[in-house]
C-alpha positions in Angstrom: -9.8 36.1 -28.1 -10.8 32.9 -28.6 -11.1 29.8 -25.8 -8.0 28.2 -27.2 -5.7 31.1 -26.8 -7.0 32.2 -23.4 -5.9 28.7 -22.0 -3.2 28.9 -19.8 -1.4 26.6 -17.0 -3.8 26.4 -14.1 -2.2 24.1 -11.6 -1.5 26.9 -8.5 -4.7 26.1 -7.3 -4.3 22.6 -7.0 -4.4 20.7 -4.1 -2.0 18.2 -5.5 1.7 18.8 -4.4 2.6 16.8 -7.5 0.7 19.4 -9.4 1.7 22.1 -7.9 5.3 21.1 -8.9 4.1 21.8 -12.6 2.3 25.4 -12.3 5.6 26.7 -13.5 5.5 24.6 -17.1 5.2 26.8 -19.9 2.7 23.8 -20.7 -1.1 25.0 -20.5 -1.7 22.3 -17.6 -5.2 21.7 -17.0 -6.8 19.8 -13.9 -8.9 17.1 -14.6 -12.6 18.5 -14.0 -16.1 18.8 -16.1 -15.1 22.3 -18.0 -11.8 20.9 -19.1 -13.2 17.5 -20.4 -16.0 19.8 -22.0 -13.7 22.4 -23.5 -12.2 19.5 -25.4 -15.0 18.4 -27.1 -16.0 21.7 -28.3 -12.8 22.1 -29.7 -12.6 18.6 -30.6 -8.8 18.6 -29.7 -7.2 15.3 -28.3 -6.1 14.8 -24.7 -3.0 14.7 -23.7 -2.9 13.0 -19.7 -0.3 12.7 -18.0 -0.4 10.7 -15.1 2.1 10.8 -12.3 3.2 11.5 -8.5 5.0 13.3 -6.8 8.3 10.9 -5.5 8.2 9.3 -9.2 12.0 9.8 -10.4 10.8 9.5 -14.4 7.9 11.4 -13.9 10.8 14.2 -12.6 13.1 13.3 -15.2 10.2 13.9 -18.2 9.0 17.2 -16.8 12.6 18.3 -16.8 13.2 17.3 -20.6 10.0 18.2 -21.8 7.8 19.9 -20.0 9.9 22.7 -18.9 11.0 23.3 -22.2 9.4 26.4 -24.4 9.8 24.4 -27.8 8.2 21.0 -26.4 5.4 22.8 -24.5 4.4 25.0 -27.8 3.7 21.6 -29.4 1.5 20.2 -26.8 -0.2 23.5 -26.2 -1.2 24.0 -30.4 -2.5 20.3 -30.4 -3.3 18.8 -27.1 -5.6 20.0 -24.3 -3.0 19.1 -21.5 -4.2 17.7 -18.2 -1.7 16.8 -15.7 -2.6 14.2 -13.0 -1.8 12.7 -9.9 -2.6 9.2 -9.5 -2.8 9.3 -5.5 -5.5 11.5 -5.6 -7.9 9.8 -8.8 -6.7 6.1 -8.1 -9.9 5.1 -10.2 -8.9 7.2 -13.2 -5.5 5.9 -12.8 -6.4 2.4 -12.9 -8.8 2.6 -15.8 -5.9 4.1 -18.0 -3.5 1.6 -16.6 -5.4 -1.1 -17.5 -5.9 0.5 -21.0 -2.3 0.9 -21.7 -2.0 -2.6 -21.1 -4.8 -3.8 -23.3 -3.3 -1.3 -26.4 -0.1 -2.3 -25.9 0.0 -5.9 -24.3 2.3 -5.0 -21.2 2.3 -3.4 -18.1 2.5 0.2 -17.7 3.8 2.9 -15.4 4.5 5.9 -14.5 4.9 8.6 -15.9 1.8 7.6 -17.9 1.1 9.9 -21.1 -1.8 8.7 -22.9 -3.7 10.3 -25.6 -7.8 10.0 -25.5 -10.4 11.0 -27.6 -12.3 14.1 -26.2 -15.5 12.9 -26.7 -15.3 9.5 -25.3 -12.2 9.9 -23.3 -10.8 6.6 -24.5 -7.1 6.4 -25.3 -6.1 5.8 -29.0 -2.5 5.9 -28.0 -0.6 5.0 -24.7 2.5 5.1 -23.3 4.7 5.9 -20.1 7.9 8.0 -20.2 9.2 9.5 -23.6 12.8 11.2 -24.1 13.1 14.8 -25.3 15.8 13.4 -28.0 15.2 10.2 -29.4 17.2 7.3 -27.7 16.5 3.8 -25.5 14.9 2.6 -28.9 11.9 5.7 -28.5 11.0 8.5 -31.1 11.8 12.4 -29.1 8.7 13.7 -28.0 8.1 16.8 -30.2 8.1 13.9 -33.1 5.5 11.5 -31.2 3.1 14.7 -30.6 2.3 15.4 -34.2 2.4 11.8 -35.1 -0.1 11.6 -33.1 -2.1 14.5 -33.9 -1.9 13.6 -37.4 -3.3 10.4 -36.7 -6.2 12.4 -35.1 -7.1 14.1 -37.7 -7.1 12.1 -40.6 -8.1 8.3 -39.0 -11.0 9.1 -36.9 -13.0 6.6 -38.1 -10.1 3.6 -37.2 -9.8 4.9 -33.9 -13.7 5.1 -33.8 -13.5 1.5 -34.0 -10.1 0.6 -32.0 -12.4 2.8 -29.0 -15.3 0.4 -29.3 -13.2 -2.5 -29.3 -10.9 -1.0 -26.3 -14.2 0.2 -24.1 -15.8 -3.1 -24.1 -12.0 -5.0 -23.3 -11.9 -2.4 -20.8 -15.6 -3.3 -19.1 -14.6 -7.3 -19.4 -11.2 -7.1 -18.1 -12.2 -4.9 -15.2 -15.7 -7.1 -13.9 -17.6 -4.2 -14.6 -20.1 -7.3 -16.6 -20.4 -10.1 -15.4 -18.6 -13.1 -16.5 -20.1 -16.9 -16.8 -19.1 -18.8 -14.0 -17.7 -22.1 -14.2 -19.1 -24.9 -12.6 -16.5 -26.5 -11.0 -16.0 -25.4 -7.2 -12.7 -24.1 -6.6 -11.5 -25.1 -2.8 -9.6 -23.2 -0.2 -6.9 -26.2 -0.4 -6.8 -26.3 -4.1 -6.1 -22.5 -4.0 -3.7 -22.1 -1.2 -1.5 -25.5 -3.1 -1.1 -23.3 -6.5 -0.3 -20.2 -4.8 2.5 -22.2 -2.6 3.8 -24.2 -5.6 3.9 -20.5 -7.6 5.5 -19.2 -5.1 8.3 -21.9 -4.5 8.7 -22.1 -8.5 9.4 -18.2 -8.8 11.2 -17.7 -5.4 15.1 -16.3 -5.7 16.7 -19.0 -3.6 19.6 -17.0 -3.4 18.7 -13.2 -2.5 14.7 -14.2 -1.1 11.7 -12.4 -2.9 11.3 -13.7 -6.7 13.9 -14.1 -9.4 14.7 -11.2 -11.5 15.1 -7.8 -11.2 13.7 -5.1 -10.4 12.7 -6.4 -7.0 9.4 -5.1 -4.9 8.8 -6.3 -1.6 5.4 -7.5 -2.7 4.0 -7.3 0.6 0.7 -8.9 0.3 2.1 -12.0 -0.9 4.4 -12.5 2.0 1.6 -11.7 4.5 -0.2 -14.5 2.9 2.6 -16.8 2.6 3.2 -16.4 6.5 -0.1 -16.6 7.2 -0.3 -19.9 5.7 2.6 -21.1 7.7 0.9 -19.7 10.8 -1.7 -22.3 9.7 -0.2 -25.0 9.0 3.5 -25.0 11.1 4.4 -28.8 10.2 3.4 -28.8 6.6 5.1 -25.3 4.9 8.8 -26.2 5.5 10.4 -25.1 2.1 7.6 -21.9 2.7 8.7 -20.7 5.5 12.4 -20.9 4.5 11.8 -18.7 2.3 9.8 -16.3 4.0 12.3 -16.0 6.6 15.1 -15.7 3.6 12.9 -12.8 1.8 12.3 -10.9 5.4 16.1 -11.0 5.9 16.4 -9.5 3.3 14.2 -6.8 3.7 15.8 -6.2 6.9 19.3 -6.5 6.4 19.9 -5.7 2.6 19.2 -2.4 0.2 15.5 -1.7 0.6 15.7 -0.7 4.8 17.2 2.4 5.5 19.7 1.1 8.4 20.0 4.8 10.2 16.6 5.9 10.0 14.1 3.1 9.6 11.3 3.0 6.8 11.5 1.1 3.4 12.3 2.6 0.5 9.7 1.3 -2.3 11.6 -1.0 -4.7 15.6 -2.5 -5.2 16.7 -2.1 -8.6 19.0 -4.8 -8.9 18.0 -9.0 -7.8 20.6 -8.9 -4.8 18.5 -6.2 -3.1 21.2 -3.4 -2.7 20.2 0.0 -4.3 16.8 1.0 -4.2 14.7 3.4 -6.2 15.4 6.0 -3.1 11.5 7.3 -2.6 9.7 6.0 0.4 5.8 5.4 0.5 3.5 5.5 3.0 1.6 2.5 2.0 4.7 0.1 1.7 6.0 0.9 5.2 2.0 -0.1 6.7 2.2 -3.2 5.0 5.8 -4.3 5.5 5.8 -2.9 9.8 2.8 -5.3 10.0 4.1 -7.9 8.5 7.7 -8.0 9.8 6.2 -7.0 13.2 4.1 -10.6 12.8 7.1 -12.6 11.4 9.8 -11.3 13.7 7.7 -12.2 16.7 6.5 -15.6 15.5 10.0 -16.2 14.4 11.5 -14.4 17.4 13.5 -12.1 15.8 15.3 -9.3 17.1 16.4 -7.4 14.5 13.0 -7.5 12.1 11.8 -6.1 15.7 14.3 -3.2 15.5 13.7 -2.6 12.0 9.7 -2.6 13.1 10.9 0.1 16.4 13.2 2.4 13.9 10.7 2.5 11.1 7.7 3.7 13.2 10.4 6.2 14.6 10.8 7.3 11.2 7.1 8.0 10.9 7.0 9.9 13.7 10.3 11.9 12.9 9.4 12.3 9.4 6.4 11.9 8.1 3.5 12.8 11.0 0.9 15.9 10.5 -0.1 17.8 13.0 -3.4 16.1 13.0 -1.1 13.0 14.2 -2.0 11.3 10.4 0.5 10.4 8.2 2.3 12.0 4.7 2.4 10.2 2.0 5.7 10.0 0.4 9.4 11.5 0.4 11.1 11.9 -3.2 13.3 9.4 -3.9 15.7 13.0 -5.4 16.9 15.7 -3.1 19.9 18.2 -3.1 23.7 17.2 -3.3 26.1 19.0 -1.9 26.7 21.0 -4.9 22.9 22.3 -4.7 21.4 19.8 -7.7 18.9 17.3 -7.7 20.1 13.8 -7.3 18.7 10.4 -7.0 19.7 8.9 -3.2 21.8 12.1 -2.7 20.0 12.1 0.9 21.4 8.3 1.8 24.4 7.5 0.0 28.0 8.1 1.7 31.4 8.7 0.5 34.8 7.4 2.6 35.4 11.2 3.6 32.0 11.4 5.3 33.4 9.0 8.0 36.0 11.2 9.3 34.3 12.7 12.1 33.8 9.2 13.7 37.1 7.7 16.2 39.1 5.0 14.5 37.3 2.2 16.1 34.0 3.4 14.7 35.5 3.8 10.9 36.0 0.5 10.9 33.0 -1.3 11.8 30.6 1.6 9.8 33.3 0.6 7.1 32.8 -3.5 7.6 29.2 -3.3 9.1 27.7 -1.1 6.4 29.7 -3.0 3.2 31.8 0.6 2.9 34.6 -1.9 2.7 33.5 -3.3 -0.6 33.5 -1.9 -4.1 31.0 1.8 -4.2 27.8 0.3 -5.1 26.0 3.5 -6.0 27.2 5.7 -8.6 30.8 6.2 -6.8 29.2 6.1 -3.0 27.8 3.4 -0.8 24.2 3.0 -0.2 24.2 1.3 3.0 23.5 -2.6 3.4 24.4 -4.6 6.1 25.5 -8.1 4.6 28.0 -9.4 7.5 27.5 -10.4 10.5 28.5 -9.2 14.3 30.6 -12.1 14.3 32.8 -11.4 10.8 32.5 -7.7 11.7 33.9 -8.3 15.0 36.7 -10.5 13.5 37.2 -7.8 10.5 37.4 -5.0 13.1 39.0 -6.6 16.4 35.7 -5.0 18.1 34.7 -7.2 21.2 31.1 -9.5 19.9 29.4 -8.0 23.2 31.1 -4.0 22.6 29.9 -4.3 18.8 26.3 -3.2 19.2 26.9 -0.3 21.1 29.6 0.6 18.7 27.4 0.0 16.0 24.2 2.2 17.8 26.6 4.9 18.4 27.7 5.0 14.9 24.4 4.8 13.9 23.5 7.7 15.3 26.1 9.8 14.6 25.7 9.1 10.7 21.6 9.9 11.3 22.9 13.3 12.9 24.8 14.2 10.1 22.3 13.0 7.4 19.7 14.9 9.0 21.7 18.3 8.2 21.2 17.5 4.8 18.1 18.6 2.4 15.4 16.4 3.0 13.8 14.6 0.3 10.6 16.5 -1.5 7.4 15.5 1.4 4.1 15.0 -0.3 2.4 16.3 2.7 -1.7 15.5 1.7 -2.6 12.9 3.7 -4.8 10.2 2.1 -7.4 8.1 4.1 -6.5 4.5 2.3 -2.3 4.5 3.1 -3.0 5.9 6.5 -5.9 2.9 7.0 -2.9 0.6 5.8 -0.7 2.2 8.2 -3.0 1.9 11.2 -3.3 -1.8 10.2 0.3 -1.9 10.8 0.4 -0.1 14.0 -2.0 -1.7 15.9 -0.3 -4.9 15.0 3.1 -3.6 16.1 1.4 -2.6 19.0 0.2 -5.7 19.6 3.3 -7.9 18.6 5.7 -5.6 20.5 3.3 -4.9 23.9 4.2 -1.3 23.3 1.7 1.2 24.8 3.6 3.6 23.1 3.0 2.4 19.4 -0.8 1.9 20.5 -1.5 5.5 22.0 0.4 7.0 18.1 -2.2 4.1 16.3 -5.3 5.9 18.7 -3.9 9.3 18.0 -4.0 8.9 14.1 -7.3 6.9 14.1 -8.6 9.8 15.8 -7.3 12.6 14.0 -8.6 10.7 10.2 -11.9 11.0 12.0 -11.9 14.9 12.8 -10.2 15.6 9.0 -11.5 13.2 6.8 -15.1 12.4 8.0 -17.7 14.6 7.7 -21.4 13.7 8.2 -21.0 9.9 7.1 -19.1 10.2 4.1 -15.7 9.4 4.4 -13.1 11.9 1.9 -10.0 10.1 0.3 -7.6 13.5 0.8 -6.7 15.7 3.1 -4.1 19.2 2.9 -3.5 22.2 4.4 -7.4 22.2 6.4 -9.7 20.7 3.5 -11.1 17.0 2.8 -11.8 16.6 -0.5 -12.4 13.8 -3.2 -15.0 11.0 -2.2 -13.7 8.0 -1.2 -13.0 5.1 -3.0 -13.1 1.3 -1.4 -9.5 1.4 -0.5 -10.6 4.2 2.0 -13.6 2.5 3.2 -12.4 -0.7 3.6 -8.5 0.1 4.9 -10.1 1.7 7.1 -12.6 -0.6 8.5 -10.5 -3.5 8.6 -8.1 -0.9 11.0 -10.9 -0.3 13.2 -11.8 -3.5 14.0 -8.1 -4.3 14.8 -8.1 -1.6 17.3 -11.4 -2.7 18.9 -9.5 -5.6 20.1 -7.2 -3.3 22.2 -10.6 -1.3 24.1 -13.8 -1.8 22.8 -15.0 1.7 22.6 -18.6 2.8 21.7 -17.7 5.6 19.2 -15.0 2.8 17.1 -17.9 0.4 16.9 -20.0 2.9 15.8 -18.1 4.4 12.9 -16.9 0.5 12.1 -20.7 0.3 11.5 -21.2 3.2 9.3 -18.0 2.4 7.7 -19.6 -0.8 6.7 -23.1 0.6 5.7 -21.2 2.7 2.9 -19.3 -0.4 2.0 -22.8 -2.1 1.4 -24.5 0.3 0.4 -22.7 2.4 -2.2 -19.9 -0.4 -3.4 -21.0 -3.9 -3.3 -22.2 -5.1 -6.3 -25.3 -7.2 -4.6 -26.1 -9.4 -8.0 -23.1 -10.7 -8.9 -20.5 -10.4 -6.1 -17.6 -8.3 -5.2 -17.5 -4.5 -4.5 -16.9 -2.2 -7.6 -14.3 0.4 -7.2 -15.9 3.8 -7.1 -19.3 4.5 -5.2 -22.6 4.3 -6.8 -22.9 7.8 -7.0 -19.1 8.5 -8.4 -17.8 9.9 -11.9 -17.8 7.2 -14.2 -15.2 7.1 -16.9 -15.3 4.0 -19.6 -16.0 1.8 -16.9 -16.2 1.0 -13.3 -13.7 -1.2 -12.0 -13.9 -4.6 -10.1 -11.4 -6.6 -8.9 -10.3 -9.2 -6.7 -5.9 -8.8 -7.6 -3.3 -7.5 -5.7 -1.3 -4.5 -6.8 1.6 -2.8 -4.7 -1.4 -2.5 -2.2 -3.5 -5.6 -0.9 -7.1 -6.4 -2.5 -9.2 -4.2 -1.0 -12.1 -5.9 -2.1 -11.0 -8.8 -0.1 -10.4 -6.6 3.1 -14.0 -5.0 2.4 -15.4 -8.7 2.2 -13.1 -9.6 5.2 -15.1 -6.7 7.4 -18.5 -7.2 6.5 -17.8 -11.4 7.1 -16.5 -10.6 10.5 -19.0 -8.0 11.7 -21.7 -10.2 10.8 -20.4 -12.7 13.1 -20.2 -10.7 15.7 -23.6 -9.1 15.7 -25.0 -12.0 14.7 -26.8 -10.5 11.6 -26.3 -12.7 9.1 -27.7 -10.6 6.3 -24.8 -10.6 4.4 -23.7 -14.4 4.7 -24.8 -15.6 1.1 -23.1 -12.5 -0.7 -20.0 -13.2 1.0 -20.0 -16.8 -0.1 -21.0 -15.6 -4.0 -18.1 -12.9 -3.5 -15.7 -15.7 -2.5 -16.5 -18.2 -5.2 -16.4 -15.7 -7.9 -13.2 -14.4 -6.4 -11.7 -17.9 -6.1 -12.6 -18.9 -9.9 -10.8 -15.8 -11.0 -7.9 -16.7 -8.5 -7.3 -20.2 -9.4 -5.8 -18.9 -13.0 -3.0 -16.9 -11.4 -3.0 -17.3 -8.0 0.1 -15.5 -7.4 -1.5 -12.2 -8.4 -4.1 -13.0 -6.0 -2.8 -13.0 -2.6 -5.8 -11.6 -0.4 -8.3 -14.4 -2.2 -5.6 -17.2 -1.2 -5.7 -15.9 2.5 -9.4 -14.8 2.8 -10.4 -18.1 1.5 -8.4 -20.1 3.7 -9.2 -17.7 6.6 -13.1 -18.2 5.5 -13.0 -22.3 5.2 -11.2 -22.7 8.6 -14.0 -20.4 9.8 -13.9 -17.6 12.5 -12.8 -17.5 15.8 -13.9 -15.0 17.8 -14.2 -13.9 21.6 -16.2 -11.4 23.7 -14.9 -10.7 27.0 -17.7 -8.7 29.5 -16.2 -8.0 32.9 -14.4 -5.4 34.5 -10.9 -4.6 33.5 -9.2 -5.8 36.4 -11.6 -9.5 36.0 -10.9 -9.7 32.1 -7.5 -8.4 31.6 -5.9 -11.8 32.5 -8.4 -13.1 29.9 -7.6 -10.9 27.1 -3.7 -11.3 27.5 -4.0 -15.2 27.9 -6.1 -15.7 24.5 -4.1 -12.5 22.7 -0.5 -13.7 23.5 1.5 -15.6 20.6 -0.8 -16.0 16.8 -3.6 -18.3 16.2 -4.7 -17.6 12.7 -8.3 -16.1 13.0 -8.6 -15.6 16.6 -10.0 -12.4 17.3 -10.4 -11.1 21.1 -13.1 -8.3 21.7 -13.5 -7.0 25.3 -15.9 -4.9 26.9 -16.7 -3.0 30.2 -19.5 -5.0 32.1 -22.4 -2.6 32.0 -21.7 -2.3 28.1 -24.9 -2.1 26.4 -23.0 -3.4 23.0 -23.4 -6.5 21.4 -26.1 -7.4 24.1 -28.3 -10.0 21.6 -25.4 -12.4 21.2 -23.2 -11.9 24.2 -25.8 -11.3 27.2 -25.2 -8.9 30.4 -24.1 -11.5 32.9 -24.0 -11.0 37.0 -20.3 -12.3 36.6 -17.6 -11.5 34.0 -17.8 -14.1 31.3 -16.1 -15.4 27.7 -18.3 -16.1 25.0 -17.0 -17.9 22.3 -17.8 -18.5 18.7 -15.9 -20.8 16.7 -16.6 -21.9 13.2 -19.6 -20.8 13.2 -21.1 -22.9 16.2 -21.3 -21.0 19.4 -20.5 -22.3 23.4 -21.5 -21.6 26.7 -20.1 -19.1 28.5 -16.4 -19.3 30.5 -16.4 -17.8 33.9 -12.6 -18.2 34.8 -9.1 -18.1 32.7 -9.0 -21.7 34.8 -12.2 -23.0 32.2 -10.8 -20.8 29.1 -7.8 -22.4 29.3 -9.7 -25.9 29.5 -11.9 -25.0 26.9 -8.8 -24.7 24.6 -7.7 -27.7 25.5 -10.4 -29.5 24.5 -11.6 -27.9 21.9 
């Protein structure tokens, strides 16, 4: 029997759940490892990858069609070697075929991703996301597209030969992995910020908040920077903080919040924000709890507050190990009542599900909810809540003071019944870089809100990413069911560190610092790229495929380049080591050149620039608690841009070279790079504000 015919679907041993969910194909699934990319050049066959995850409606919808079917699978089996992957767990190999589909076919891909690559180079020759079983939506069927493709295989080797060389060096230009020429104008922090801000006031939706068009995604490292900006500069960002505060409504009140049981779902398909793509993601809800936790405090609102409270609920309810670390995703399908899979069939209502509540309650879930409007999801309601307590209370004859206890109640008596329901599919692996993002979110709740609570679930997960994903000083991108595997990539490392030193500023313990400081050796060491600037993607010592990514954009997740570069800035100014000052301001300048041409995909330059050019501000507190707490809640209460507050237990022996041991408790401060005397009262602090 020969290697070909002994192939045979693999995937139960995967520790993907999204691969896993294909074991069953009749397709001849292969995992992506060295003896599958080998067997593929020996028997020179093509490679079909499929790239997806697991809450991914048309990655569902595809399998269904096609990859459960006998016929389909007995024509990728004769001429493909079939690997199935999941893009959470190889980010790199996702974005290198991302930005490949892109560069073959001039637009932005997706997922399901099916590309085609030549075995002995791995570089696709064809590319494309989801393909139907029958032809329709202007797309060959499948079957059809599989030997078209093989065909083309066979007989035009020597045109994709060439298409390949032209591809991989697009490929290693496009994605920094050479250098490029530098231009020799200096781009400001001013200049930048000003495009970004005109960019987004030109795109903004004026009507519904976020950008025109549909589909809309909350784009949450945009709005972080926006508000930061406004934090900035209060007097000057009128029209920009109108329309932050319009696009966080929104958020809050509209389609992508689940209004019974916190968290946000990942996108809204329509430009009014009402029905979502149903699946909910671990790294949206980190971004958008810190940043609506920020917003509703500087803007001192309430309900973002809630929505903050409820969505960190959620997280507990929902999606926590037992290692107190975080899932990654729920499906955006799940059962209906009749036992199928259906998008939303978790959230969405009908008029007869209301009958267990008392008159009184009908009616406001009815007006509060928008049940009292036209079904807005495929004959239900998806819930939104467009009026307000005053209409409601006019629409229902509710008192305005009874209303939000009618409205909690009724809350939770729709959560109770949902929660009878099938729950959404749980990717339960845990990955290091959405659970960094989510700890950046907590400990700012934490902070925003003054809630021990939040701050002891922050501790709890920090702590239990350090006894499962942290073995020995290398940090693992993936955890499930007892094992760490897959080396991590910079979102890990620097997600992570940039989480860390947030929760330094709650306790200044020994053992944070220290893995901060390792965290940061490995960022130095094994992903900056020390010539020209930046940090590449994959460690120095990581598969290679094509290329190795740089880059300094935003994607549905923020730069982590820019957070890396964030870390290392800041830690340097606190120790005082200043080894990594001149890379820095190379990292920045090349990052700002690239920025300057799109700033709107560049979110993390605009605010790390700013952040850099106003310079740091940062405070070490050595006392005992009951001498420095005062301190510590006098210089952390409200937001002032770069401020960051560090306190430590009198006898610490950390940080000794800059901020000396003193007899009393003292502040040290360093601003903008220019250090002052030590403060030995909240009476001089305060002063020193003043003045200063």
């Amino acid at each position: 029997m020969t290697q070909q015919t002994e192939l045979k679907n693999n995937l139960q041993d995967a520790s993907s759940p999204y691969l896993q969910q294909h074991q069953d194909n009749p397709v001849h699934w292969q995992q992506w490892t060295a003896e599958t990319l080998e067997l593929a050049r020996q028997l020179d066959k093509p490679i079909l990858l499929s790239v997806g995850y697991s809450s991914c409606h048309w990655c569902h919808v595809m399998a269904h069609e096609s990859f459960e079917d006998d016929a389909t699978a007995a024509v990728m089996n004769e001429l493909f070697i079939n690997i199935k992957l999941d893009r959470e767990e190889r980010p790199d190999l996702d974005k290198t075929y991302q930005l490949a589909h892109q560069l073959l076919n001039r637009q932005a891909g997706g997922w399901p991703l099916t590309t085609f690559l030549d075995p002995h180079t791995l570089t696709p020759f064809f590319s494309g996301t989801y393909f139907p079983k029958q032809p329709k939506y202007g797309m060959p069927a499948f079957t059809d597209l599989l030997k078209n493709i093989a065909h083309v295989f066979a007989q035009k080797r020597e045109e994709i030969r060439q298409q390949n060389g032209q591809l991989q060096e697009a490929l290693q230009f496009v994605s920094g992995s050479i250098s490029r020429s530098q231009a020799s104008s200096e781009v400001t922090a001013d200049e930048l910020s000003t495009a970004f801000i005109d960019e987004v006031l030109k795109r903004a939706d004026k009507d519904f908040g976020g950008f025109q068009g549909a589909p809309k995604f909350p784009q949450a490292a945009i709005w972080q920077t926006v508000f930061e900006l406004v934090l900035n500069e209060k007097s000057q960002h009128k029209a920009l903080s109108d329309q932050l505060q319009k696009t966080l409504g929104a958020f809050a009140d509209y389609g992508l919040y689940d209004h019974l049981g916190g968290g946000f779902f990942r996108y809204c398909v329509d430009e009014g924000w009402d029905i979502p793509h149903f699946e909910k993601m671990l790294y949206d809800n980190g971004q958008l709890i810190r940043l609506m936790s920020e917003a509703g405090h500087y803007y001192a609102c309430g309900d973002w507050m809630q929505c903050v409270k409820q969505s960190i609920s959620w997280l507990s309810e929902q999606m926590q190990s037992e290692q107190a670390t975080y899932y990654s995703a729920l499906d955006a399908d799940s059962l209906n009542e009749d036992g199928h899979s259906e998008e939303g069939a978790y959230y969405v209502w009908a008029q007869d599900d209301l009958q267990g509540l008392s008159s009184d309650e009908q009616a406001v879930a009815r007006h509060y909810y928008g049940m009292d409007d036209k079904a807005n999801f495929e004959g239900k309601w998806h819930l939104i809540c467009r009026s307000s307590l005053t209409e409601v209370s006019e629409k229902t004859g509710v008192h305005p003071k009874q209303l939000p206890l009618v409205i909690e109640s009724v809350r939770q008596q729709l959560k109770s019944q949902r929660d009878a329901r099938p729950l959404p599919f749980l990717d339960d692996k845990q990955l290091t870089s959405w659970n960094g993002l989510l700890l950046q979110g907590l400990f700012s709740a934490a902070r925003q809100l003054g809630n021990e609570n939040i701050l002891q679930q922050a501790k709890n997960a920090q702590q239990g990413l350090e006894q499962t994903i942290w073995n020995d000083k290398q940090l693992m991108a993936c955890y499930r069911d007892g094992v760490a595997y897959q080396p991590g990539f910079l979102d890990d490392y620097a997600y992570l560190a940039k989480a860390l030193l947030m929760r330094l500023t709650f306790d200044f313990d020994e053992a944070g610092w220290q893995w901060l400081l390792q965290l940061c050796d490995g960022l130095w060491v094994q992903f900056a790229d020390k010539q020209n600037g930046g940090f590449f993607y994959t460690a120095n010592d990581a598969e290679t495929v094509i290329t190795r990514h740089k880059s300094w954009s935003d994607d549905a997740m923020p730069n982590s380049a820019c957070q890396a570069l964030e870390v290392l800035w800041l830690v340097s100014e606190l120790t005082g080591k200043l080894d990594w000052q001149e890379f820095i301001e190379k990292s920045l300048a090349d990052a700002s050149q690239e920025a300057i041409k799109a700033p709107l995909q560049y979110p993390s330059v605009v605010r790390l620039l700013q952040a850099f050019d106003k310079g740091s501000e940062i405070w070490v507190l050595r006392g005992n608690l009951h001498q420095t707490v005062a301190w510590q809640e006098y210089l952390t209460t409200g937001q002032y841009g770069n401020r960051w507050v560090f306190s430590l237990k009198a006898d610490s022996d950390l940080l000794t070279d800059k901020y000396p041991l003193q007899e009393k408790a003292v502040a040290y401060c360093c601003r903008n790079r220019q250090c002052f005397p030590a403060l030995e009262s909240l009476d001089a602090i305060q002063e020193f504000l003043q003045t200063n």
